[in-house]
C-alpha positions as CSV (number, residue, x, y, z in Angstrom):
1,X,0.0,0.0,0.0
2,X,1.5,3.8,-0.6
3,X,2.4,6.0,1.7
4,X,0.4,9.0,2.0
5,X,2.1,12.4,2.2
6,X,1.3,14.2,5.3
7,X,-0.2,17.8,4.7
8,X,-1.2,20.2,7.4
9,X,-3.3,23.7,7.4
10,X,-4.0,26.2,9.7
11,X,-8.3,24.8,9.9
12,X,-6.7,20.9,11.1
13,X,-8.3,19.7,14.3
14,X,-6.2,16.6,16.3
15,X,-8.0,13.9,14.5
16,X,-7.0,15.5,11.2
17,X,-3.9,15.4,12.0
18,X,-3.8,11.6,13.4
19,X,-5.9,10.7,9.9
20,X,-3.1,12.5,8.2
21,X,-0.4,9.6,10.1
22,X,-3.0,7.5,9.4
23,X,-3.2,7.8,5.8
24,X,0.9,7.7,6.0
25,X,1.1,4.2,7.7
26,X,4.5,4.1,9.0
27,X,7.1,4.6,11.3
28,X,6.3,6.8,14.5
29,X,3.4,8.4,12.1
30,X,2.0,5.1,11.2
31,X,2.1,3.8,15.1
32,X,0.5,7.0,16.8
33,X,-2.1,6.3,14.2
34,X,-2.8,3.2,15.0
35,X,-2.4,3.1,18.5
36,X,-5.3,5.6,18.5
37,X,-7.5,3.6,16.5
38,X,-6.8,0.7,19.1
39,X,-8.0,3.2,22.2
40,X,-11.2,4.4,20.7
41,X,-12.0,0.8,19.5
42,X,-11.7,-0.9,23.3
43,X,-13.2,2.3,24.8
44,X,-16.7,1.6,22.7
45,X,-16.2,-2.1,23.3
46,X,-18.8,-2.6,25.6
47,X,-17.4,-6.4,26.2
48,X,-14.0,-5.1,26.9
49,X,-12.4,-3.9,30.6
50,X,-9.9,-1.5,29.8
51,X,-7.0,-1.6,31.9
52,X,-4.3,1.1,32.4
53,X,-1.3,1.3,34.0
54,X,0.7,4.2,35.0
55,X,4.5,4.4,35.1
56,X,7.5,6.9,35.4
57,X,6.5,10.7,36.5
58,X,3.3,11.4,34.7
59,X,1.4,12.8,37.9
60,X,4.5,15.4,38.2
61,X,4.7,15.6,34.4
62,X,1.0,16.8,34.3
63,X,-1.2,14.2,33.5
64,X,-3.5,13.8,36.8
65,X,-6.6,15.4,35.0
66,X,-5.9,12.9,31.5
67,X,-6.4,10.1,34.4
68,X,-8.9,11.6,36.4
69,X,-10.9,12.5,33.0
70,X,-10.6,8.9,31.7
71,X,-11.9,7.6,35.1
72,X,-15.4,9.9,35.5
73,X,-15.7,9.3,31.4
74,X,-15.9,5.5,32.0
75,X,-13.2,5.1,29.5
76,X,-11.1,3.0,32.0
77,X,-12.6,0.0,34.5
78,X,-8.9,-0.7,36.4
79,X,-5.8,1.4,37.1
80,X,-2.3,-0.1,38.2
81,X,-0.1,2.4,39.5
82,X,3.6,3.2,40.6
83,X,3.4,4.3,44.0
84,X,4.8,8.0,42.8
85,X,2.1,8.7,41.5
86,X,-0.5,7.6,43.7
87,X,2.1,9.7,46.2
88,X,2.1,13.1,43.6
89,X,-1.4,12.6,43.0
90,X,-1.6,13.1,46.8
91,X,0.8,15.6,47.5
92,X,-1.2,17.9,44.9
93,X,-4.4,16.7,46.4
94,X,-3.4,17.7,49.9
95,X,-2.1,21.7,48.8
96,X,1.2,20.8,47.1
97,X,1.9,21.2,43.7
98,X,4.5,20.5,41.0
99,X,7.1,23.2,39.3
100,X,8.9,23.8,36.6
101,X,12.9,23.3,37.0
102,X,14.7,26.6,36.4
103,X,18.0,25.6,35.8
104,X,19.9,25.4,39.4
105,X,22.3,23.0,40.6
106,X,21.2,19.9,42.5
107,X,23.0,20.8,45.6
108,X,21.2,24.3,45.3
109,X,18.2,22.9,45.1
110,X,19.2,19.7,48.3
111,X,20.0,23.1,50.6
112,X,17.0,24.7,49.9
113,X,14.9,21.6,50.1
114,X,13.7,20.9,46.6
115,X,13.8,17.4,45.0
116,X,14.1,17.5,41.6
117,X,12.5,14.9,38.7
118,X,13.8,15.5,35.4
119,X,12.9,19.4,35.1
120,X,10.1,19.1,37.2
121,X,10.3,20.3,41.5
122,X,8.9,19.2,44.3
123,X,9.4,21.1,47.4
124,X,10.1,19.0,50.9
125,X,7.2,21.6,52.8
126,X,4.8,19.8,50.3
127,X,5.8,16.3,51.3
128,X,5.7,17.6,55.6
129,X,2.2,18.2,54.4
130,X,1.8,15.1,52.9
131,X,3.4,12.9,55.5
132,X,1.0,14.7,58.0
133,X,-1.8,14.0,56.5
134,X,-1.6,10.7,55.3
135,X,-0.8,9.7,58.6
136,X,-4.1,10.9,59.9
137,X,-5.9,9.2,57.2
138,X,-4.0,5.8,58.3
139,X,-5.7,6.6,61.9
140,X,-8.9,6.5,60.4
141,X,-8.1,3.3,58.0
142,X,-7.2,1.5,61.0
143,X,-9.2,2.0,63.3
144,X,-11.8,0.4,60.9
145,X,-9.8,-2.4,59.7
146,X,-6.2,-4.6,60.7
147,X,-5.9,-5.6,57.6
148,X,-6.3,-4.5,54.3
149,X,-4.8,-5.2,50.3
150,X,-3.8,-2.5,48.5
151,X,-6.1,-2.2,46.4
152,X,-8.6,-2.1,49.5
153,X,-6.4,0.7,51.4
154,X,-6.1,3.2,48.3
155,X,-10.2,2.9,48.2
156,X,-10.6,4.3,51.6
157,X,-7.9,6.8,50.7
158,X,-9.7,8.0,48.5
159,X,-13.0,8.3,50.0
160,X,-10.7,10.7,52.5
161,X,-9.5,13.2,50.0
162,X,-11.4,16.4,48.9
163,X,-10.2,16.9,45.6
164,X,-12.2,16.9,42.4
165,X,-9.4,16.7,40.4
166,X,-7.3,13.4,42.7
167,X,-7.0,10.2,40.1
168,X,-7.1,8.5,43.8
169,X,-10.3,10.0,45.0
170,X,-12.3,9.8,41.4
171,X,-11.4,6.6,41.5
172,X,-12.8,5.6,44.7
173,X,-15.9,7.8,44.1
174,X,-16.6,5.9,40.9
175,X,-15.9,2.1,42.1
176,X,-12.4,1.9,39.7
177,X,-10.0,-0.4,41.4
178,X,-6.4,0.9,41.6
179,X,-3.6,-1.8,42.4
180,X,-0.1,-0.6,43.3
181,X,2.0,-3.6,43.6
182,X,5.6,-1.3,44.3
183,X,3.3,0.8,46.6
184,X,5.9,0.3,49.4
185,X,8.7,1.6,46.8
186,X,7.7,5.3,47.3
187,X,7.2,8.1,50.0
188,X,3.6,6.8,50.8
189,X,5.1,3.1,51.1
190,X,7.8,4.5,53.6
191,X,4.8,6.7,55.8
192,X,2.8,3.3,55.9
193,X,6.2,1.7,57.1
194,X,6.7,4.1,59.9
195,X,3.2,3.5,60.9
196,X,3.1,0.2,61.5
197,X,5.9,0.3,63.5
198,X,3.6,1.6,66.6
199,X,0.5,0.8,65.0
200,X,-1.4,-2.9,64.6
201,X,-1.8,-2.6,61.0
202,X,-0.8,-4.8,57.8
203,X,-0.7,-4.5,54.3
204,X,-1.9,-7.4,52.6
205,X,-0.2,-7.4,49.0
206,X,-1.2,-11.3,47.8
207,X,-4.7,-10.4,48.6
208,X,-5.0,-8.2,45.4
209,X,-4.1,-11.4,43.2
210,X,-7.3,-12.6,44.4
211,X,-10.1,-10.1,43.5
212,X,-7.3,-9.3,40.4
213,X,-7.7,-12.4,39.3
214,X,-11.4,-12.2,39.6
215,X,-12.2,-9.1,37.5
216,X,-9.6,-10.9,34.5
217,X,-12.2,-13.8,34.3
218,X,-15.5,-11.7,35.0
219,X,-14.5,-9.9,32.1
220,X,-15.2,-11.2,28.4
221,X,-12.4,-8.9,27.0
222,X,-9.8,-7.2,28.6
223,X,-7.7,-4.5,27.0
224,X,-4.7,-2.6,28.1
225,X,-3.8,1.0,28.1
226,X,0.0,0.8,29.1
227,X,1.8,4.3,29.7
228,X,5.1,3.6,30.8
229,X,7.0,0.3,31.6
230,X,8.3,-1.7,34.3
231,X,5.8,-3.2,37.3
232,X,2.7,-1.4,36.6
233,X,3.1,-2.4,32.8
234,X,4.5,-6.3,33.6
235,X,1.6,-6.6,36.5
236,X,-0.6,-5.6,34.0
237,X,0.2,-8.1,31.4
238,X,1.0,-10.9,33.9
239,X,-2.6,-10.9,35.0
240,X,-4.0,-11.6,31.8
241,X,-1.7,-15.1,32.0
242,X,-4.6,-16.7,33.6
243,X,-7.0,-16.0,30.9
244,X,-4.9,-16.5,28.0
245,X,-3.5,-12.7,27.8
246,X,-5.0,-9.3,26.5
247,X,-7.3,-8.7,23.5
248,X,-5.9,-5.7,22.6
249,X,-3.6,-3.2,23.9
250,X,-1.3,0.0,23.3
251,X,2.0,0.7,25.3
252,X,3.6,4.3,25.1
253,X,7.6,4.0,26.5
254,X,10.8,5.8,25.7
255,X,12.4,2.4,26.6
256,X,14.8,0.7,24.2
257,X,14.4,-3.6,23.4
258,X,18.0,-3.7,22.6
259,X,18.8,-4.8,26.3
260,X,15.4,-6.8,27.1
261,X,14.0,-5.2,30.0
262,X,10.0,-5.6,29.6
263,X,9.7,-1.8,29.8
264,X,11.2,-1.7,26.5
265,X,9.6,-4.7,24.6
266,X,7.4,-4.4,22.2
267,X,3.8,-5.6,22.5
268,X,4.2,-8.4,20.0
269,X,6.7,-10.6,22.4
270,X,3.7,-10.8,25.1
271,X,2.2,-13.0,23.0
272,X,5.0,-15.6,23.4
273,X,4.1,-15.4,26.8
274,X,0.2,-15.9,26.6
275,X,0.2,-12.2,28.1
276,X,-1.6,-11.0,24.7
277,X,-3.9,-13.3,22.9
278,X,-2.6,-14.3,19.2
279,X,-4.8,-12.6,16.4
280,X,-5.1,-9.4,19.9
281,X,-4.9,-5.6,18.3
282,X,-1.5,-4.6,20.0
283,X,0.4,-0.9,19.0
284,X,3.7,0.0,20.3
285,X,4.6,3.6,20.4
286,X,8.2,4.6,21.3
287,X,8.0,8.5,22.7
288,X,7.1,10.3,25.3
289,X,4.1,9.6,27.0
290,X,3.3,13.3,28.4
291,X,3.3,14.4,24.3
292,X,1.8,11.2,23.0
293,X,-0.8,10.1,24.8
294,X,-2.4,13.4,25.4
295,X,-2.7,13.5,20.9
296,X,-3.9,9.9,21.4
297,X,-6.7,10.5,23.5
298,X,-7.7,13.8,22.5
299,X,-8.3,12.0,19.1
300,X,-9.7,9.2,20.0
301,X,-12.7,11.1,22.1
302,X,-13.3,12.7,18.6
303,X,-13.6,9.3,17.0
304,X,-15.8,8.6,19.5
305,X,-18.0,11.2,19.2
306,X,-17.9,11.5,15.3
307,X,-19.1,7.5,15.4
């Protein structure tokens, strides 16, 4: 088939532009394209449970209110998360907030009690605040219940939080499961370490497997929204296992094959694995997922609503 010439004007909307990569079929064109036709098609499959999962900073890299968004749209029925961002989420939930890096050196920024991701700040005050009151909310948790999964704890967070705009709270206001398997790998997994120590309260993580397990075969089709690599992304596939992998799914990573890490594999080796179904609708998009996915989306709500 021939590639198509991309044009543009001044009049072009998103989804003329992604009809333009469309109509060009290849290379990062060609995938963008196609990863998008992939979204809108498992968000209007009402057989399918789309899953996403969320890895590297894209709560500090600005895309809480994409998540939150997806989550009140009903364009997403699980979320698994890194525990950063279920921890940024929070921090900008409880008065903190996320800055742009202006240039200073690291030790500049360690003396005057900034941490730094990438170009992005985060001030210590913010995480005091945080640290305070998540520790109240693990009062409250407790006092209910010994024991809890994960998935089970960061529902009653976020019944807790008053914030419209909290991927955590939406989620728990609208009945979305989020599962955090490296939630003790962050700054809310140390604050629920330090509680225990003087408090009678345990984190059950093997519990999640089983309700996990149980929406995978509830569900007739399972897709996969996969923004980022590493846990959230192999916990994602690795669930499918038991059902014979996902019927579709798109991953957006800057991570390279070459040294086979999972983050950077494309979609096609899961089904070797049984993680994605032979015949399933997989796109791989190598790039950024804070300029990607944002195009992606965007695009595919027009489809959508154009169908």
């Amino acid at each position: 088939m021939k590639v198509n010439q991309i044009d543009v004007d001044n009049s072009m909307k998103i989804i003329d532009l992604i009809n333009q990569f469309d109509d060009s079929g290849v290379l990062g064109a060609g995938r963008v394209a196609r990863a998008c036709n992939i979204l809108a098609e498992m968000i209007q499959d009402e057989d399918m449970s789309v899953f996403m999962s969320l890895g590297g900073p894209l709560i500090p890299g600005g895309m809480r209110n994409i998540v939150t968004k997806m989550i009140n749209e009903g364009h997403v029925d699980l979320i698994i998360s890194s525990g950063a961002n279920i921890t940024h989420d929070l921090v900008e939930a409880f008065g903190g907030a996320h800055y742009r890096h202006e240039g200073k050196d690291d030790e500049e920024l360690n003396e005057e009690g900034i941490g730094r991701i990438a170009d992005i700040n985060v001030g210590s005050d913010d995480f005091t605040i945080f640290e305070s009151e998540i520790t109240e909310i693990f009062e409250k948790i407790s006092s209910k219940k010994q024991v809890v999964s994960i998935q089970e704890l960061l529902y009653e967070i976020g019944l807790l939080v008053d914030d419209e705009n909290s991927f955590v709270a939406t989620a728990a206001r609208n009945n979305i499961p989020i599962f955090a398997p490296g939630l003790i790998d962050s700054m809310m997994g140390l604050q629920l370490w330090i509680f225990s120590q003087d408090h009678d309260f345990v984190v059950d993580a093997v519990a999640d497997m089983h309700y996990l397990s149980d929406i995978v075969f509830e569900s007739e089709k399972v897709g996969a929204v996969l923004l980022g690599g590493g846990l959230t992304k192999h916990y994602t596939l690795a669930s499918n296992v038991i059902k014979g992998g996902l019927d579709a799914a798109i991953q957006i990573t800057m991570d390279r094959p070459e040294a086979g890490s999972l983050g950077g594999a494309p979609l096609e080796e899961a089904k070797s694995w049984a993680k994605a179904k032979c015949g399933s609708s997989l796109a791989s998009v190598v790039g950024d997922v804070t300029v990607i996915f944002p195009l992606i989306y965007a695009a595919a709500l027009d489809k959508i609503s154009g169908d």
